[in-house]
BAFI-3210 file (N, C-alpha, C; in Angstrom, 3 decimals, decimal comma, padded with zeros to 6 digits):
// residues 133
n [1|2|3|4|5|6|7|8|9|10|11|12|13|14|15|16|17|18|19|20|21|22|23|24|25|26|27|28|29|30|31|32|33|34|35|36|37|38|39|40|41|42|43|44|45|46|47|48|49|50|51|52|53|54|55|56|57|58|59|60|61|62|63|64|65|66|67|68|69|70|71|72|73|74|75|76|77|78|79|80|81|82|83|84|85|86|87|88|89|90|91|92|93|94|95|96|97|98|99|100|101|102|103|104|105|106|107|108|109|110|111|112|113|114|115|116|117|118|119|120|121|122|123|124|125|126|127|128|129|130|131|132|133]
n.u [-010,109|-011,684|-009,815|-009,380|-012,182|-012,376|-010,345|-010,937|-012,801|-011,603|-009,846|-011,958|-013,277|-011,139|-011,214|-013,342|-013,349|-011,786|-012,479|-013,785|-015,422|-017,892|-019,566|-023,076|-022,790|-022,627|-021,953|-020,662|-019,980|-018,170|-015,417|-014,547|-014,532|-012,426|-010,788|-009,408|-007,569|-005,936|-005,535|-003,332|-004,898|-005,458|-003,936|-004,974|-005,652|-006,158|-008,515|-008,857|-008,852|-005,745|-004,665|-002,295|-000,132|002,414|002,199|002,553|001,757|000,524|-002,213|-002,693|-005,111|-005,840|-007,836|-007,100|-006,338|-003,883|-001,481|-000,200|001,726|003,143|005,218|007,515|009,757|009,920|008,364|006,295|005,218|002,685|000,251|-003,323|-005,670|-009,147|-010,942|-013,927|-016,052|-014,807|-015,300|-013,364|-010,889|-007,784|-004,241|-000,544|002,367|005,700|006,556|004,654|001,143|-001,775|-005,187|-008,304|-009,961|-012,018|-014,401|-015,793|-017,540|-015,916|-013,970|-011,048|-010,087|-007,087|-005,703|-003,117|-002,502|-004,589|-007,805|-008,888|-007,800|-007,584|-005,507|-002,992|-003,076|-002,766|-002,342|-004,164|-003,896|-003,912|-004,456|-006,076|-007,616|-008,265|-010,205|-008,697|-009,425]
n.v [-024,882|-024,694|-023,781|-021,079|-020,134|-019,833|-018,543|-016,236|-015,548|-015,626|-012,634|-010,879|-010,952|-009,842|-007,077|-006,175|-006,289|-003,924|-001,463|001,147|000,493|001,497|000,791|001,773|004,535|008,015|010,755|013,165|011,694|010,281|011,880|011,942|009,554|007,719|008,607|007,509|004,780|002,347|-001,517|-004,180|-006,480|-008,237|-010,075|-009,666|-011,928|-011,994|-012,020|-013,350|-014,016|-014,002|-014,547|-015,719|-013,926|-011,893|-009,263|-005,845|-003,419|-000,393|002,435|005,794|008,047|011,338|014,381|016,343|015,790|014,575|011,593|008,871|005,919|003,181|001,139|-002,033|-000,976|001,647|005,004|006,481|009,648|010,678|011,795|012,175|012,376|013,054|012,340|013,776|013,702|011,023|009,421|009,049|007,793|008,350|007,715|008,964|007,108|007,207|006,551|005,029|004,738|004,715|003,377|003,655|000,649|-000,479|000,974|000,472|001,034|-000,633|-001,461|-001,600|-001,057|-001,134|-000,701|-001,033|001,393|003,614|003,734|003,362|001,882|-001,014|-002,182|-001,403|-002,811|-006,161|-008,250|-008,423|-007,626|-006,742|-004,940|-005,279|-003,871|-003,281|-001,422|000,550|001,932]
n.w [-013,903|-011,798|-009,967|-010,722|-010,625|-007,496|-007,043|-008,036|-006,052|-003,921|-004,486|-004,971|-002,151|-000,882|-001,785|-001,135|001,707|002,375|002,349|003,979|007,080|009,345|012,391|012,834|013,207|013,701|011,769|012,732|015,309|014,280|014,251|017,090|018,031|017,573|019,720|022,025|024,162|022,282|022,432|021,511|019,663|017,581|014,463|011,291|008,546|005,241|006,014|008,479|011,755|013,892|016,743|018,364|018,734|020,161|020,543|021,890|020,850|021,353|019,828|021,111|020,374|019,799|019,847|019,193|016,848|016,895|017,168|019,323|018,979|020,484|020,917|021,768|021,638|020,971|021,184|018,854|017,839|015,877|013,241|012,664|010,366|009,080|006,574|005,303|003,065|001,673|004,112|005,952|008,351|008,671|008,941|009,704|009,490|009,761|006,594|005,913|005,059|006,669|007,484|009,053|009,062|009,996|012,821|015,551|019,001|020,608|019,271|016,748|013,595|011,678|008,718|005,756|003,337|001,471|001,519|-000,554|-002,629|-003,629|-004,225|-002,503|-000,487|-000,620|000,272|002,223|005,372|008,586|011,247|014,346|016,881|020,106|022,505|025,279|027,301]
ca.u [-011,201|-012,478|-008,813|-009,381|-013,041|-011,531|-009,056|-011,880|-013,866|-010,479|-009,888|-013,210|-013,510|-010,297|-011,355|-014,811|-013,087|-010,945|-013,006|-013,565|-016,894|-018,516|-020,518|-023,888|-021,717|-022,647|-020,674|-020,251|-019,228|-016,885|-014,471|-014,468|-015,013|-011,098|-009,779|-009,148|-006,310|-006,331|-004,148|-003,616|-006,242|-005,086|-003,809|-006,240|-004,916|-007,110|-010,123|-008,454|-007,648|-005,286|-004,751|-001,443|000,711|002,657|002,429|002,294|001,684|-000,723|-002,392|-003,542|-005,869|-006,192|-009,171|-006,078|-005,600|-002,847|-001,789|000,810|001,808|003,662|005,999|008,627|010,810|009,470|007,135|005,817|003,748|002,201|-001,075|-003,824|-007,068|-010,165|-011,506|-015,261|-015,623|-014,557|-015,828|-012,292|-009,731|-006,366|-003,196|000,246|003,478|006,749|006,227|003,269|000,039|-002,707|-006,631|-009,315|-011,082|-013,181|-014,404|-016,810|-017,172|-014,391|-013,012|-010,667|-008,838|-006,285|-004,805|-002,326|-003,639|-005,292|-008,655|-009,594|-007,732|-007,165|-003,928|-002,647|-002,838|-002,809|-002,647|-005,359|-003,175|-004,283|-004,366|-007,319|-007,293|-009,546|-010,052|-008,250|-009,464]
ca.v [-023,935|-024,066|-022,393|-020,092|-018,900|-019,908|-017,195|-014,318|-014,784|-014,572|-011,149|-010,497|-011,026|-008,778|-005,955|-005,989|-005,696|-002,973|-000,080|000,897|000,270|002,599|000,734|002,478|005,818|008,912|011,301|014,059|011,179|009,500|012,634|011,715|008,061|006,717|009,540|006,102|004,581|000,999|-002,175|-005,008|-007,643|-009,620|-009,551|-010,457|-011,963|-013,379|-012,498|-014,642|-013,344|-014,524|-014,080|-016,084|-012,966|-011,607|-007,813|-004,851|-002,207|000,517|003,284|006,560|009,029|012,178|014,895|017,214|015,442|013,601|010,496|008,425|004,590|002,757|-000,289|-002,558|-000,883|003,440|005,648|007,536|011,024|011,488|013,061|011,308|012,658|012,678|012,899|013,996|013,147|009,584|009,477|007,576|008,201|008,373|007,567|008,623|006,716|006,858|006,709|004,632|005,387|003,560|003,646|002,734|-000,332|-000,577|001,573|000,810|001,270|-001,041|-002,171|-000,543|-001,999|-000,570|-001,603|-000,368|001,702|005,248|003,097|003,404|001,050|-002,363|-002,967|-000,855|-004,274|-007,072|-009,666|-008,252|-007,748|-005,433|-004,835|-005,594|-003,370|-003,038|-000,584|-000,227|002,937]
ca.w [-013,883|-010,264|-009,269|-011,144|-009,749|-005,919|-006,939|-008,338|-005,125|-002,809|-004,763|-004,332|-000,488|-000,068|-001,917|-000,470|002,919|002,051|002,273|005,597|007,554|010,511|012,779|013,482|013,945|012,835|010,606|013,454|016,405|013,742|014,622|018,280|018,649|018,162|020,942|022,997|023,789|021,857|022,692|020,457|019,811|016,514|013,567|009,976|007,464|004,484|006,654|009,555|012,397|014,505|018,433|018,757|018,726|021,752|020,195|022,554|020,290|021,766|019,899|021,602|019,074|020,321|019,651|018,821|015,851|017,392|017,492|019,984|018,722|021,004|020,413|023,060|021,740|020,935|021,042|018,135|017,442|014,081|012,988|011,787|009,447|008,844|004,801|005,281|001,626|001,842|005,502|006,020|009,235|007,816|009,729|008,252|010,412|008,904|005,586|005,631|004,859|007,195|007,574|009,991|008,077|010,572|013,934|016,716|020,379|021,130|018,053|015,553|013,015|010,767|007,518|005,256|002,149|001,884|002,049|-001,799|-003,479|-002,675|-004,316|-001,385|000,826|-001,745|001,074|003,151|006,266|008,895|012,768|014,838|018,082|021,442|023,684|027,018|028,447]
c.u [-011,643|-011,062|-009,227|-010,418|-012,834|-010,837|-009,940|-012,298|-013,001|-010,699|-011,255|-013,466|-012,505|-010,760|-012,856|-014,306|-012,538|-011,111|-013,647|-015,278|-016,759|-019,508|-021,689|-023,169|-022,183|-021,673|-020,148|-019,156|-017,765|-015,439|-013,780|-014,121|-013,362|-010,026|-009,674|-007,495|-006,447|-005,422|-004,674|-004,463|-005,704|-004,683|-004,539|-005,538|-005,959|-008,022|-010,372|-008,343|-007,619|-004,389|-003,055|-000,253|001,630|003,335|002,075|001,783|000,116|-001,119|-003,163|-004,027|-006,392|-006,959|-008,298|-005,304|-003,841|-002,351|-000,176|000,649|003,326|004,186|006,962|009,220|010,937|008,698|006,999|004,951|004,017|000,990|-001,867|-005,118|-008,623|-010,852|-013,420|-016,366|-015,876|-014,842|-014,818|-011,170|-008,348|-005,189|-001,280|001,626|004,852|006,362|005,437|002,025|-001,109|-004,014|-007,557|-010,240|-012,041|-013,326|-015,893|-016,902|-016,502|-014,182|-012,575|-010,103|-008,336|-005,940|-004,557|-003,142|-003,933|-007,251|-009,781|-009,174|-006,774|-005,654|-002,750|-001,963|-003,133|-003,085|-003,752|-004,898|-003,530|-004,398|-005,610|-006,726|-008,427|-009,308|-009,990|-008,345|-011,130]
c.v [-023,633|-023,522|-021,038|-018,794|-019,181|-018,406|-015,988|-014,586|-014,699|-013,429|-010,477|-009,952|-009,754|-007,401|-005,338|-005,911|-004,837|-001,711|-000,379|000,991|000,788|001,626|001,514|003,765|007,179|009,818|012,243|012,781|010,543|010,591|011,965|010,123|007,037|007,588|008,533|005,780|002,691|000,419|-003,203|-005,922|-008,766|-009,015|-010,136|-010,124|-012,962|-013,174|-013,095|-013,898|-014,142|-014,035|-014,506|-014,875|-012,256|-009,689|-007,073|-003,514|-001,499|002,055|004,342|007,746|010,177|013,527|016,128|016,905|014,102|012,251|009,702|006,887|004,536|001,197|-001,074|-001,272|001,201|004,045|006,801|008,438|010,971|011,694|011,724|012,784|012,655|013,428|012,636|013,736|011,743|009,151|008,400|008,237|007,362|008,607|007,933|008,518|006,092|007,048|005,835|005,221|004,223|004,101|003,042|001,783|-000,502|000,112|001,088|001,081|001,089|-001,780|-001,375|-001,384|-001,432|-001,650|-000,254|-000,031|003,409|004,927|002,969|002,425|-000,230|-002,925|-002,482|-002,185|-005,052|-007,950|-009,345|-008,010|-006,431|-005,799|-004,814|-005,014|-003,587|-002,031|-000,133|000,957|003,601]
c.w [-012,441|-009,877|-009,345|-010,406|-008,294|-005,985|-006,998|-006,828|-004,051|-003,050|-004,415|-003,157|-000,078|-000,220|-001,493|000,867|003,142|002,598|003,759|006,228|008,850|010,972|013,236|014,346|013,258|012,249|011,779|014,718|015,796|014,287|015,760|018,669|017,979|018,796|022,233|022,982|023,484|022,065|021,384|020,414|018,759|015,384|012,427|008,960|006,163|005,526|007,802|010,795|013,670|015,553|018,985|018,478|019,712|021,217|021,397|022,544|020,917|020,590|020,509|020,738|020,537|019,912|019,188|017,240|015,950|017,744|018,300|019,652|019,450|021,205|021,821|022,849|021,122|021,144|019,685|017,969|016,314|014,448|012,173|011,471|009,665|007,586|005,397|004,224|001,400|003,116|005,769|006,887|008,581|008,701|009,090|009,826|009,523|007,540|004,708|005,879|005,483|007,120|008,441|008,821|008,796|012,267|014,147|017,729|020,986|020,335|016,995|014,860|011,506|009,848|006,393|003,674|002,667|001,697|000,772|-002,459|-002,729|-003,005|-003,377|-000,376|000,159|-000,501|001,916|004,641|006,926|010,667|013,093|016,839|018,757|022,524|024,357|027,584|027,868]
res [x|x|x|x|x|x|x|x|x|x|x|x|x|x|x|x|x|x|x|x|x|x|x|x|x|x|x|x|x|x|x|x|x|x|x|x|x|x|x|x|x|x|x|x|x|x|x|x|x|x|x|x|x|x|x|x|x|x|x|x|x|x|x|x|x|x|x|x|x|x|x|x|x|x|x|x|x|x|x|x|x|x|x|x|x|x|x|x|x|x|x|x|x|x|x|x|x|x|x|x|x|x|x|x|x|x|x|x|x|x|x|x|x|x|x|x|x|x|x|x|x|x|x|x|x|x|x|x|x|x|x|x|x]
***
């Protein structure tokens, strides 16, 4: 029996982090406010996040709609969103579908999903950026 409710309030915790949170941002600056260029910070897993990583990945969001992600080993342009609606920045790379879970002044952090439903990211797994300009 206690697995069991251990297990509801994991599920719980994930899908309560899911949906994406705006620090003290308003609806007009949300447009503007990830035209940065972000480096990596961590990755969160289960709520965790963890620093021991030796990632490089940079993204740069641009006010053009545009977006440049940068790896060792490419560089990619795609397009990212913004649903006014769902007040939710929407990333689409390759033929994944990503989302800001969370934006503030210098913190972004993506995870995989279109930012409605949690079975999107079952493990909770998501990028934790900062930002270097």
């Amino acid at each position: 029996m206690t697995k069991f409710i251990v297990s509801i309030i994991y599920i719980l915790f994930l899908s309560k982090g899911i949906y994406a949170q705006v620090d003290n941002v308003s609806v007009d600056s949300i447009k503007t406010l990830p035209c940065h260029k972000w480096g990596f910070r961590a990755i969160i897993m289960g709520g965790k996040e963890m620093t021991n990583f030796n990632e490089t990945v940079t993204y740069e969001f641009s006010n053009d709609f545009t977006l440049q992600r940068v790896t060792e080993k490419k560089t990619e342009k795609k397009i990212w969103s913004y649903d006014s609606t769902k007040l939710l920045i929407l990333l689409k790379i390759k033929r994944n579908n990503l989302f800001v879970q969370k934006l503030g002044a210098g913190d972004l952090v993506i995870s995989a999903g279109d930012g409605t439903n949690a079975k999107n990211n079952s493990l909770g797994v998501a990028t934790a950026l900062k930002r270097t300009n």
